[in-house]
C-alpha positions as CSV (number, residue, x, y, z in Angstrom):
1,X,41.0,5.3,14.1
2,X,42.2,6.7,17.3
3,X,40.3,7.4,20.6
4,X,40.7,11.5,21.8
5,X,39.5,13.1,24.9
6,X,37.8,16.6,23.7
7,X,36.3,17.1,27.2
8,X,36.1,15.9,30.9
9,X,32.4,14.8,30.8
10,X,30.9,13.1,33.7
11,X,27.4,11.8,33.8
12,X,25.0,11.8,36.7
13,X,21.8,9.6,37.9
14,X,18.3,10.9,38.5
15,X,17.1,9.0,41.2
16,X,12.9,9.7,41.5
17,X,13.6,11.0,45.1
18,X,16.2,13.2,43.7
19,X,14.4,14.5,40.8
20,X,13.2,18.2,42.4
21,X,16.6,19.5,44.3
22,X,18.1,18.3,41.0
23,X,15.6,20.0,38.5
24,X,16.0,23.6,40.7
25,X,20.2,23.1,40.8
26,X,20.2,22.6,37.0
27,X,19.0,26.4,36.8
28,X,22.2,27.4,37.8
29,X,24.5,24.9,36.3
30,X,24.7,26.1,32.6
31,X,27.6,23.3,32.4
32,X,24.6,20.0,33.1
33,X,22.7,18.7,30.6
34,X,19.7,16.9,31.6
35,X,17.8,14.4,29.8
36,X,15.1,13.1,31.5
37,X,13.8,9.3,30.3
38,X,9.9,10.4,30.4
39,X,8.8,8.4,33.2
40,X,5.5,9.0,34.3
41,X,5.7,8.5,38.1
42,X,9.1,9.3,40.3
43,X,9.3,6.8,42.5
44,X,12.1,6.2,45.5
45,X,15.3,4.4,43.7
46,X,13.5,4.9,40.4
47,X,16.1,6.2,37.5
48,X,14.7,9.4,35.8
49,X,17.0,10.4,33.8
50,X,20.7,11.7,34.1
51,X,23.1,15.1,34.0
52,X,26.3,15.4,31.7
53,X,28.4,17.9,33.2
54,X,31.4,19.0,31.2
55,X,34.5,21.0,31.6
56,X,37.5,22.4,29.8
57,X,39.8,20.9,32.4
58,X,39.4,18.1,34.9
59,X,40.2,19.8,37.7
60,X,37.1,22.6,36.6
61,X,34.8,19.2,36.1
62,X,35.4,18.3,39.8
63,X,34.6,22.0,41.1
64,X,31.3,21.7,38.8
65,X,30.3,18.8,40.1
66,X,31.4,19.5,43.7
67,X,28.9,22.4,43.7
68,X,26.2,21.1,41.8
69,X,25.8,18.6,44.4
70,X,26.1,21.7,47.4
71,X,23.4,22.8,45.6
72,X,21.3,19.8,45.7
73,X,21.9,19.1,49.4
């Protein structure tokens, strides 16, 4: 059985302080994936969930994420 890469993937934290810039940048990130743990109450430092971004290329993952997190700023 061998190991492959298919696709850069990089995976994000929610953090309950975080959760609404992050909801309203994931409208215009088609590459995130959010999953979101159900939590009732967001809460400062509180993990919410978390985004998978993924790419064809490395260097495309890095300009995703770079400009996901302008977005969330």
């Amino acid at each position: 059985m061998s190991v492959k890469l298919l696709q850069p993937a990089s995976m994000i934290n929610i953090l309950g302080e975080d959760l609404q810039a992050i909801l309203q940048a994931m409208r215009k990130s088609p590459e995130g994936f959010i999953h979101l743990y159900g939590k009732d109450e967001a809460k400062e430092k509180r993990k919410m969930g978390h985004v998978t971004f993924i790419a064809e290329t490395t260097k495309k993952l890095q300009q995703v994420i770079s400009n996901f997190e302008e977005m969330v700023q």
